[in-house]
N, C-alpha and C positions, 0 to 999 in steps of 0.2 A: 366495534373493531377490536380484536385479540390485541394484547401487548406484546409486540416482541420480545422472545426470551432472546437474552444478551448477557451472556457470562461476567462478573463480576474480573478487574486482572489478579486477583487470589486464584478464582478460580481458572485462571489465564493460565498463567502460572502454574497450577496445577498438573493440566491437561499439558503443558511440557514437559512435567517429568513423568508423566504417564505415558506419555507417547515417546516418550527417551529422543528427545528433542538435544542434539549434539551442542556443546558450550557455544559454537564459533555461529551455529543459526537461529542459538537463542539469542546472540550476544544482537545478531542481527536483527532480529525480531525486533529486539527492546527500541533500536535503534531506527527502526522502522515506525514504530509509536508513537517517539519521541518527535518524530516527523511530521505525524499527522496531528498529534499534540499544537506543535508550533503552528500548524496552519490552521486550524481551525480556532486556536488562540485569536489568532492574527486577522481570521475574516471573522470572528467575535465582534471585533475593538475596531476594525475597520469601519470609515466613514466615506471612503470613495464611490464606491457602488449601493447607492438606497435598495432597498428591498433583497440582498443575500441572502437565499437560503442555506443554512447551513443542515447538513446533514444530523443526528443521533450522534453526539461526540464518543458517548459510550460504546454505541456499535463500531463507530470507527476504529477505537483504539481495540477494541476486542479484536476486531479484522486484523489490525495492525499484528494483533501478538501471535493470531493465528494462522497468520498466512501462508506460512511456511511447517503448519502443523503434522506434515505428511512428507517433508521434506527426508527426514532420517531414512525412511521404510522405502522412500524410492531411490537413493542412492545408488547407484549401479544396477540398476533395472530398467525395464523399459516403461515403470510405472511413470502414468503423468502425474506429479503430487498435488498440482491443483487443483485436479479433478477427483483423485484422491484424498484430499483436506477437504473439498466438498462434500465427499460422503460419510466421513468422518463426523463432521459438524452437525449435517444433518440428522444421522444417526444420534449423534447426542442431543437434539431438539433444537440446534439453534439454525434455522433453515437460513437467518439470514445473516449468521455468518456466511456461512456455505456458497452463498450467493457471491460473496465478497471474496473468500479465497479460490473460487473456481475463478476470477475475473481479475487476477492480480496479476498475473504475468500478459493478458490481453484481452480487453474490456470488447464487450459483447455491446453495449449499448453507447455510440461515440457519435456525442451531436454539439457540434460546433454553436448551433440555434440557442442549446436551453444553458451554453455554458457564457454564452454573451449576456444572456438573462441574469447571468452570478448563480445558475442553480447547478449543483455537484451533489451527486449521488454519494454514498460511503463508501463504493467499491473503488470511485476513481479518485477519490484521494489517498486509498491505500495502496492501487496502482501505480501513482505519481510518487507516494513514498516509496515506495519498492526501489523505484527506478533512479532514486536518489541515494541509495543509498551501496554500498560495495563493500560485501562482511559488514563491519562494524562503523564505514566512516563516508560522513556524508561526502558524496559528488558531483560534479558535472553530469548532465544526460549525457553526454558524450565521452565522459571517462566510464558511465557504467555501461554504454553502450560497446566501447571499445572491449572492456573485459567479457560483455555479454558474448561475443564476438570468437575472443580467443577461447572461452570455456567451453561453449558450445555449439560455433559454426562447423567444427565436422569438418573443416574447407570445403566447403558445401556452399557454391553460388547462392542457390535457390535458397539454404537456409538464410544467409547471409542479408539479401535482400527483404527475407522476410522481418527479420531482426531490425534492418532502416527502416523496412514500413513502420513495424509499431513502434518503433523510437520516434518517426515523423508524427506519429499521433498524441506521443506523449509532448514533443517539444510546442505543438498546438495546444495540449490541453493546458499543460504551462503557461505558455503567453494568453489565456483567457482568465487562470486560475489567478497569477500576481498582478490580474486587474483592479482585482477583489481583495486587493492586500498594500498593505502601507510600506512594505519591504520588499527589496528585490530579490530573485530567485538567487543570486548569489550571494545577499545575507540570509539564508538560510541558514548556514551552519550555527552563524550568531545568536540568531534566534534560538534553537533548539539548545545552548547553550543559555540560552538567559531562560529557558522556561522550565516552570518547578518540576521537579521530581523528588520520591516517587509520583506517577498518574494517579488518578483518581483509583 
């Protein structure tokens, strides 16, 4: 079985000022990291749920930095950047980034079954960070929800409710994710404040 290539965060890092990656969704990026960082910390050191799979922390955090890697070049266009930082990614060899930021704004594989197991894939804890996070500062699903809301519902019913579905998804994968964790989802902030930086 091949190793997955998985960018180093120099090389993270890198590829945002290559792709001229704006301060305010770098800032977020970081801050998106530093999320998946604390959790995957946290279901480390976790003793509540035996047998945790924890995902590649390195792919995570690489996900984490490049999620939003296509986000500059779709600004005022009709480009999806998701789908966009996928091809990106994969163009540059890391397919399984790519896999991870096509899947961050709404996760393709969502299964209640393997997440009572404790087992989380890398894309849906960079999903879950995503969703915590607003610019630069951690939140509520429901305050990111609510800006999700004003930024981009259009006043658009249909988009609108589309936006509660996967927000009902993420508040599911949450209440199964801080099963597997010794802190509650609203020490979060605490946590990513008590965890080292720089990441690896």
């Amino acid at each position: 079985m091949s190793k997955v290539a998985v960018p180093s965060v120099t090389q993270c890092l890198a590829l945002m000022e290559r792709y001229e990656m704006l301060d305010n969704i770098r800032a977020h990026s970081l801050t998106v990291a530093r999320v998946t960082e604390a959790i995957l910390t946290g279901m480390a050191e976790s003793k509540i749920v035996a047998g945790i799979r924890l995902p590649n922390p390195e792919l995570v955090v690489a996900g984490a930095l490049l999620h939003d890697i296509a986000k500059t070049m779709c600004l005022g266009s009709a480009c999806d950047h998701a789908q966009k930082g996928h091809d990106i990614c994969r163009e540059l060899g890391y397919s399984a980034i790519g896999e991870i930021v096509r899947e961050h704004v709404r996760l393709k594989d969502f299964s209640t079954e393997r997440y009572a197991q404790g087992i989380f894939f890398a894309q849906e804890i960079v999903y879950y960070a995503d969703k915590r996070v607003r610019h630069d500062s951690i939140v509520s699903l429901e305050e990111r929800m609510t800006y999700i809301i004003e930024r981009y519902g259009n006043n658009d019913q249909q988009r609108y409710q589309l936006i509660h579905e996967n927000f009902q998804r993420c508040r599911t994968l949450e209440n199964h994710l801080f099963t597997c964790l010794s802190f509650s989802s609203d020490e979060l902030a605490a946590q990513v404040s008590a965890t080292a930086w720089p990441l690896r």
